[in-house]
C-alpha positions as CSV (number, residue, x, y, z in Angstrom):
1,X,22.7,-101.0,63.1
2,X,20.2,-101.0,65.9
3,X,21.8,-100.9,69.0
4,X,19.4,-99.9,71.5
5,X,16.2,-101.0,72.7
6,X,13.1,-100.3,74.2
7,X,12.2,-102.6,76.6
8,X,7.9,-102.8,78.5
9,X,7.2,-104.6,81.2
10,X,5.1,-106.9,79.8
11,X,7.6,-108.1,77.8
12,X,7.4,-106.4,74.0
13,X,10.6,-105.1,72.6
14,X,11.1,-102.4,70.2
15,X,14.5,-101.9,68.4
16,X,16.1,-98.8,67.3
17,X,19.2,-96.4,67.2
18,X,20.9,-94.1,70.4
19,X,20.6,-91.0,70.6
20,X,21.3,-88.1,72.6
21,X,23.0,-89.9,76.1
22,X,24.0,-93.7,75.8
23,X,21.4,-95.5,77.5
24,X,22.6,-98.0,79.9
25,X,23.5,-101.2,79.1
26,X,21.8,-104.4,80.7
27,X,24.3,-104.9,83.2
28,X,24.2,-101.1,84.4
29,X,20.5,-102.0,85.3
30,X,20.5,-102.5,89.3
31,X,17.1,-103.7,90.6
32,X,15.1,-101.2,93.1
33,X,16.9,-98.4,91.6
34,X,15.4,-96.1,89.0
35,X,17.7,-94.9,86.6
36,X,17.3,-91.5,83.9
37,X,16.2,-94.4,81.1
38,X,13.2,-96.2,82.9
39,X,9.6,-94.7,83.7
40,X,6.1,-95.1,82.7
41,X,6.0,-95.3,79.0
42,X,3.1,-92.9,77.0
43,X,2.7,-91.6,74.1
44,X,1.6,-87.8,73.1
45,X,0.0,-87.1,70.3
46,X,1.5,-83.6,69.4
47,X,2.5,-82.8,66.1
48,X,5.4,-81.1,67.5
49,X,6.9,-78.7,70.9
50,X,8.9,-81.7,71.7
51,X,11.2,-78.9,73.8
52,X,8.6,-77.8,75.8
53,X,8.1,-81.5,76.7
54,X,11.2,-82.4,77.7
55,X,11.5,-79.8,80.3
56,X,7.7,-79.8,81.6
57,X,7.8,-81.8,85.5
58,X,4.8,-82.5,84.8
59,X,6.3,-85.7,83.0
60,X,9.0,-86.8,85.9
61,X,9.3,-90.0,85.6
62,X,8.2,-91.0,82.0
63,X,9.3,-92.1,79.0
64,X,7.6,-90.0,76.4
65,X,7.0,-92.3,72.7
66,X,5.9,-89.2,70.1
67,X,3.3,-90.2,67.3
68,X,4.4,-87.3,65.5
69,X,6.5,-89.6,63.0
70,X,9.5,-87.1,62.4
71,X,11.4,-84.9,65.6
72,X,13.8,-82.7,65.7
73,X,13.6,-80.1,62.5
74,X,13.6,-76.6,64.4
75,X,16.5,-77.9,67.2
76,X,16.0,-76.7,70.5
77,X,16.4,-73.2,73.1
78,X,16.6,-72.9,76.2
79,X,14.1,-70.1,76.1
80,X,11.7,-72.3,75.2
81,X,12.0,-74.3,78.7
82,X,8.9,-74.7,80.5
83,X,10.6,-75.6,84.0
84,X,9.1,-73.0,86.7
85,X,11.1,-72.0,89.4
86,X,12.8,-75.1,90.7
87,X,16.1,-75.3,92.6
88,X,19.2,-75.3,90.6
89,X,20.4,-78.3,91.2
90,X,17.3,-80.3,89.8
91,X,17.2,-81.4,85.9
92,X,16.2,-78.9,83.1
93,X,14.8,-82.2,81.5
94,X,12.5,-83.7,83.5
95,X,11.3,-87.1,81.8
96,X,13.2,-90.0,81.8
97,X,13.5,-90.9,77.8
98,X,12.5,-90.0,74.2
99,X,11.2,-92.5,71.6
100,X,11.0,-91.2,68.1
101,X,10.4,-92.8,64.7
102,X,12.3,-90.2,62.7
103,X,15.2,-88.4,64.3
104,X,16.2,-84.8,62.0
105,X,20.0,-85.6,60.9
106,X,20.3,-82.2,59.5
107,X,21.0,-78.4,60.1
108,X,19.0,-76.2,62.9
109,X,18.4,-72.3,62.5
110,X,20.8,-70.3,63.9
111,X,21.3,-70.2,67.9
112,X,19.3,-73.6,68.8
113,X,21.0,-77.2,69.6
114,X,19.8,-80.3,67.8
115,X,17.1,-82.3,69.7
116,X,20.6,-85.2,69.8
117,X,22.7,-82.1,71.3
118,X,19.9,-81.2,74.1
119,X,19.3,-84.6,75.3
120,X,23.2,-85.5,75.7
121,X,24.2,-82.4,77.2
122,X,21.9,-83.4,79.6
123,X,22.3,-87.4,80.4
124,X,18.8,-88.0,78.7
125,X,18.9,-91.1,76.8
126,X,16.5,-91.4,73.3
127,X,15.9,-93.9,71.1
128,X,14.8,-93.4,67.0
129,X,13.7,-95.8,64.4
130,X,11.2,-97.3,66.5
131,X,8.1,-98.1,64.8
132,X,5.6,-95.6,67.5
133,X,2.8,-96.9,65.5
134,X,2.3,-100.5,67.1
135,X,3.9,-99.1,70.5
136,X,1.3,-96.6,70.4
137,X,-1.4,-99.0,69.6
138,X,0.3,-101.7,71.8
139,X,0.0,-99.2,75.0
140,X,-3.7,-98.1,73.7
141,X,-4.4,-101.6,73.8
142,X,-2.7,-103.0,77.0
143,X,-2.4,-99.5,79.0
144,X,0.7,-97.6,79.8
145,X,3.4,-99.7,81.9
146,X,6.6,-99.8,82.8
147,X,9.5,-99.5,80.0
148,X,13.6,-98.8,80.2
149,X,15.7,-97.7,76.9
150,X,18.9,-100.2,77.4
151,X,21.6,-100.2,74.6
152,X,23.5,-103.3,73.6
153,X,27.0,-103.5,71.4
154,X,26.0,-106.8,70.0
155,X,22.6,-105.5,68.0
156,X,20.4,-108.1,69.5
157,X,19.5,-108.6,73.4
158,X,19.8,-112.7,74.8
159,X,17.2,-114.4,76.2
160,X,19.5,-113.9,79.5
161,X,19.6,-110.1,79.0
162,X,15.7,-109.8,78.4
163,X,14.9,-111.8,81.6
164,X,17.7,-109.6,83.7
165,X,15.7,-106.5,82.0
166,X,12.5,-107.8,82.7
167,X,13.4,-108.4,86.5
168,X,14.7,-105.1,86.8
169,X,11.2,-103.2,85.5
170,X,9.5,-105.3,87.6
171,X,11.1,-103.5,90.5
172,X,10.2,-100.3,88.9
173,X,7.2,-98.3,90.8
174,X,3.6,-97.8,89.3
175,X,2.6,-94.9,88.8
176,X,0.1,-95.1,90.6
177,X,0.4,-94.6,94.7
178,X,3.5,-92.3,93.7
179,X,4.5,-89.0,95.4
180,X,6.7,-87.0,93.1
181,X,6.9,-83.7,94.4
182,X,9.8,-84.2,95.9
183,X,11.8,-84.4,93.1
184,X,9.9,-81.2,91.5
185,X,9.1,-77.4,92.2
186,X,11.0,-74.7,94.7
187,X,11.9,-75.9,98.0
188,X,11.7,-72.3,99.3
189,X,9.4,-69.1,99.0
190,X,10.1,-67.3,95.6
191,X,9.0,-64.0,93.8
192,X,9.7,-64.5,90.7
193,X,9.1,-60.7,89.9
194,X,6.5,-58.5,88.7
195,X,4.2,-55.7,89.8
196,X,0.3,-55.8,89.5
197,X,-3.0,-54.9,91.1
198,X,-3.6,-58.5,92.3
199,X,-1.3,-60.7,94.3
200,X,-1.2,-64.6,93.6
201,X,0.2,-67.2,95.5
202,X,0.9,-70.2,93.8
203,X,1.6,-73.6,95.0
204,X,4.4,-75.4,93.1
205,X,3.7,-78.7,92.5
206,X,6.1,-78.7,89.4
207,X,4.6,-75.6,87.9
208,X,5.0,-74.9,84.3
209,X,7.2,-71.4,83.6
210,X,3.9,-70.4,81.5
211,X,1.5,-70.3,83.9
212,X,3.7,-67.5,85.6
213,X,4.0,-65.6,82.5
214,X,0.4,-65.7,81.4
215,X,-0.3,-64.4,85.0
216,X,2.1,-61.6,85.1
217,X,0.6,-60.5,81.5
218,X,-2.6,-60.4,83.1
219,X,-0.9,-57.7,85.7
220,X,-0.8,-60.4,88.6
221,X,2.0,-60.6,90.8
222,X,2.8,-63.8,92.5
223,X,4.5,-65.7,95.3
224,X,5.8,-69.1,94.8
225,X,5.7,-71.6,97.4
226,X,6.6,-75.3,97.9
227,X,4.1,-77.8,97.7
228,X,4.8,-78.4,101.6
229,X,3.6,-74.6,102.5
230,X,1.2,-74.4,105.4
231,X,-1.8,-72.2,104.8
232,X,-0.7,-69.9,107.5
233,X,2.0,-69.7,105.5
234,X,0.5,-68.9,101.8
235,X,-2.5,-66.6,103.8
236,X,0.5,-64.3,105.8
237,X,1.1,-62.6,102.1
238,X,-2.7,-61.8,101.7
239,X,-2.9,-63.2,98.5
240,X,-6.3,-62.3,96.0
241,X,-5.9,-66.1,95.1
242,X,-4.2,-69.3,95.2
243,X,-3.3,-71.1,92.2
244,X,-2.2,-74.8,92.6
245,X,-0.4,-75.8,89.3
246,X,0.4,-79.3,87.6
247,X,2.5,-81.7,88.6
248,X,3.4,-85.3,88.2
249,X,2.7,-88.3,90.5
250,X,-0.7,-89.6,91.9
251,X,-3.0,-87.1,93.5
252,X,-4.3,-89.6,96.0
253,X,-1.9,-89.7,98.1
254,X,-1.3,-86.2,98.3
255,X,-3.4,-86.0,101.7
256,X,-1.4,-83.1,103.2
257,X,-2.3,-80.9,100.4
258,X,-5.7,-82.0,100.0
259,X,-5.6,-80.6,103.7
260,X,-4.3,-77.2,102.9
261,X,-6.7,-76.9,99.8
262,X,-9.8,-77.9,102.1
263,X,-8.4,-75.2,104.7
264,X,-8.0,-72.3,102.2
265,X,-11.8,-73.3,100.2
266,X,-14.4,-70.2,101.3
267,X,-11.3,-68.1,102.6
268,X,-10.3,-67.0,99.1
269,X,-10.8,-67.8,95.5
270,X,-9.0,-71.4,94.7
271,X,-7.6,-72.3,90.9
272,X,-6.4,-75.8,90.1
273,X,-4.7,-77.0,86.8
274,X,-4.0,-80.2,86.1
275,X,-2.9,-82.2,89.0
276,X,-3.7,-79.2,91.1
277,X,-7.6,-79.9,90.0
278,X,-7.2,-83.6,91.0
279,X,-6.4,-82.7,94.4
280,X,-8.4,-80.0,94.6
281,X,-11.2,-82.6,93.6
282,X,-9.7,-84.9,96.7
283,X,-10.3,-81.7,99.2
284,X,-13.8,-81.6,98.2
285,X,-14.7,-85.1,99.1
286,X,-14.0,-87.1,95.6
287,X,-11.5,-89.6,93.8
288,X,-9.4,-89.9,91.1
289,X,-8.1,-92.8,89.4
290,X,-5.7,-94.3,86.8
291,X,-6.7,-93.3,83.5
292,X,-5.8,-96.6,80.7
293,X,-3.1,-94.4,78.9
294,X,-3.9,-90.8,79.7
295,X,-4.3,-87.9,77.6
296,X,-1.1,-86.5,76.4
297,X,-1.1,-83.9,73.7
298,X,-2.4,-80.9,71.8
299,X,-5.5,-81.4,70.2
300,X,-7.8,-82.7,73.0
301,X,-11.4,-81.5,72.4
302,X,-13.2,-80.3,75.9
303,X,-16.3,-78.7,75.7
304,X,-17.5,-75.9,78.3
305,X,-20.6,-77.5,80.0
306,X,-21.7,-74.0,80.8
307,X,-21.9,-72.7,77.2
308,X,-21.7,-75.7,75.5
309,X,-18.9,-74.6,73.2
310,X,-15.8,-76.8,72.4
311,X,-12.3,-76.1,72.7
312,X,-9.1,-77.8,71.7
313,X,-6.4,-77.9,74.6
314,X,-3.2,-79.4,76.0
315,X,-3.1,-82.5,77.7
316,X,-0.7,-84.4,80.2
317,X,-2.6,-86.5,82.7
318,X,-2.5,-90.1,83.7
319,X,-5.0,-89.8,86.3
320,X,-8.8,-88.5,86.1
321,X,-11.3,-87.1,88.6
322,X,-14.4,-89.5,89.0
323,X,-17.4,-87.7,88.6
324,X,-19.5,-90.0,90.5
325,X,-17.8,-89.6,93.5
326,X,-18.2,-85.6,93.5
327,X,-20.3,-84.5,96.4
328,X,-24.1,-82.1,95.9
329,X,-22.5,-78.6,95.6
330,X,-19.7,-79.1,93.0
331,X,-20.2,-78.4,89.5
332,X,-18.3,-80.5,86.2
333,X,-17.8,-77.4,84.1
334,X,-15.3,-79.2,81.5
335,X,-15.9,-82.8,79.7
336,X,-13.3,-83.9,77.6
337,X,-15.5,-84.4,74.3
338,X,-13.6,-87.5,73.3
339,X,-14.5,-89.7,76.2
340,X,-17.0,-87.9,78.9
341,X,-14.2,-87.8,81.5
342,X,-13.9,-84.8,83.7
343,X,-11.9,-81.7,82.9
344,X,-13.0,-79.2,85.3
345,X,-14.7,-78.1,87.9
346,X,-16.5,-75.0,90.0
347,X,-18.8,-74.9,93.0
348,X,-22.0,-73.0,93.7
349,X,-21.2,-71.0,96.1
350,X,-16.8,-71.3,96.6
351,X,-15.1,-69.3,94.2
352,X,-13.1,-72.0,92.6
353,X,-12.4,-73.1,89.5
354,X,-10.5,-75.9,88.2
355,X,-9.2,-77.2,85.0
356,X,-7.3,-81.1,84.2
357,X,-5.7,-79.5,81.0
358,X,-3.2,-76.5,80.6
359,X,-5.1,-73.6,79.3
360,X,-1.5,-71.9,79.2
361,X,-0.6,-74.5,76.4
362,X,3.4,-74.5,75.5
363,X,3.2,-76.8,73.6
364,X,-0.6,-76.1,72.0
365,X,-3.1,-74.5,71.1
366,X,-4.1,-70.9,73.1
367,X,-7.9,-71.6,72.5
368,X,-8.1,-71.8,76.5
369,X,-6.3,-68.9,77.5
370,X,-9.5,-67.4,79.0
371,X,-9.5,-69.1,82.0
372,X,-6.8,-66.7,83.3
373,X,-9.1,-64.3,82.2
374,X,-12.2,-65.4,84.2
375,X,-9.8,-66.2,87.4
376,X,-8.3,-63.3,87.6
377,X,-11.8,-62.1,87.0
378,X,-12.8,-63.8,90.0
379,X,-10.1,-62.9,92.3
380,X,-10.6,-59.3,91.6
381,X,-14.5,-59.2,92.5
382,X,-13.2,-61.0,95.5
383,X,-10.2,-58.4,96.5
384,X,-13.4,-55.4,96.2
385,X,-15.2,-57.4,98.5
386,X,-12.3,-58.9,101.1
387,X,-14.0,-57.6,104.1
388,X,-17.2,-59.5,103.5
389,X,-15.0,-62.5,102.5
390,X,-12.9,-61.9,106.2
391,X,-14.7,-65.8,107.3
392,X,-13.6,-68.9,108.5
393,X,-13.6,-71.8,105.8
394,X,-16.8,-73.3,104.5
395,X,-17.6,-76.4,105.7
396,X,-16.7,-79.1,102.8
């Protein structure tokens, strides 16, 4: 019986069966309130790593539709969680709901929880036997909007219901013009641990627990610090670099940082992935704006404009850099080779380089890895040479 219900903005409805939490029911919906079951709805076009999903910040405030027509198979660990350092009291899952077509009934190896398990030990409602292929070619159509997961006893929802529903999500905040960082990353200076020949600090704008690995195997120590961090503050530990991760939210109106990037650019190397590339595009002098449905995913094709070669990466971006609006001096380095939009950046004469997808994958494919590689590169030539690089910022 299909007693929930995926509900867009717009007004399209997609039926299906609970899972994992009990989504709320209509009258649990409360107008200028945003509940765990309501967020922008997308679709990622992974064949699986639904785990690593769940817990990335990068999707706060989502509902995440998977094309991937069957979920659940190889269950879930918490090993497997991609959220960074965050405070304890914030959510190991970090999107809002799950809509699958095919939910995996059956047994998991060994040690792991069923994707059902995860999501209700957590308060993270999902949804299965939705047909994702016309709501993924209803949101590649008409964009990504608004959605809520609402369960009903009585199988159906009333014209009364849909129009109390429909109210509700149109209380619901756009993505767009949205701070999020709040709700993600440390709130105080962290080491996560480690001992190498460079020193990082990283900004954490909801950083993924990957990027911290694949820089301590790289024999880089880091310090973590909240997206509010000063530069005074991230420059008193003398770091060979500054990374500035992912994160969810609209990079526009992340001013403040856009300040502290624009302050740090010419003092040492700067490294942006993902939303920290958008706003390191914004420190420069450019724009971003809202993409029709994003890239979300693992098979993205981006090809190096320098070499000309092409890789396949992991996506998770709503919002793109606009290349026109890049000032003489900055460099596109990365197209995505689907569509021509921006996926990186470096300058000719800052050390900085900047990526829009996540070269440390989880979920995805490791073709991209090098990037560490040739920032950590960069950072090093930089900590043989600090004395020469003792200057005030370059003028952006």
């Amino acid at each position: 019986m299909r007693n929930c219900f995926l509900v867009l903005g717009s007004g399209e409805c997609f039926g299906g069966i609970s899972f994992g939490s009990r989504a709320p029911g209509v009258s649990g919906l409360v107008s200028g309130t945003e509940g765990a079951a309501a967020g922008e709805v997308v679709f990622n076009t992974a064949m699986g790593g639904y785990h690593e999903m769940l817990t990335d910040p990068s999707y706060t405030g989502q509902i995440v539709a998977l094309t991937c027509p069957h979920a659940g198979n190889y269950g879930c660990l918490d090993e497997w969680s991609e959220r960074g350092p965050d405070e304890p009291s914030m959510p190991e899952i970090k999107l809002s709901g799950l809509v699958v077509r095919s939910l995996h009934s059956g047994p998991v190896p060994g040690g792991r929880t069923t994707l059902h398990e995860f999501l209700k030990k957590h308060g993270i409602p999902g949804i299965q036997g939705v047909d994702t292929r016309a709501l993924t070619l209803r949101l590649r159509t008409g964009g990504s909007c608004a959605g809520v997961i609402v369960s009903s006893p009585e199988g159906a929802l009333s014209g009364e219901e849909m129009s109390r529903v429909l109210a509700y999500l149109g209380s619901v905040p756009s993505m767009a013009g949205r701070n999020l960082l709040p709700s993600v990353g440390t709130r105080t200076e962290k080491h996560p641990g480690g001992r190498g020949t460079l020193h990082f600090a990283v900004v954490d704008c909801g950083v993924k627990g990957n990027i911290l690995r694949e820089l301590s195997l790289r024999g880089v120590s880091s310090t973590v610090y909240p997206w509010t961090a000063a530069p005074e503050d991230i420059l008193r530990s003398s770091p060979d670099g500054v990374l500035f991760s992912n994160g969810p939210g609209d990079p526009a109106v992340l001013t403040p940082l856009a300040d502290v990037i624009r302050t740090l650019l010419g003092r040492l190397p700067v490294f942006g992935i993902c939303l920290g590339h958008q706003v390191i595009a914004h420190a420069l002098g450019g724009t971003t704006k809202k993409m029709k449905f994003g890239h979300h995913g693992c098979n993205h094709p981006v090809r190096d404009e320098r070499t000309g070669q092409v890789q396949v990466t992991s996506q998770n971006h709503g919002f793109e850099v606009d290349g026109s609006s890049l000032p003489p001096g900055v460099i596109i380095r990365f197209r995505n080779a689907n569509d021509g939009t921006v996926e990186g950046l470096s300058h000719d004469s800052l050390p900085l380089l900047s990526c829009q997808f996540h070269p440390e994958a989880a979920p995805g494919p490791r073709d991209s890895l090098w990037i560490f590689d040739e920032f950590v590169h960069m950072a090093a030539v930089y900590a043989a040479h600090k004395e020469a690089h003792s200057c005030p910022p370059a003028k952006i």
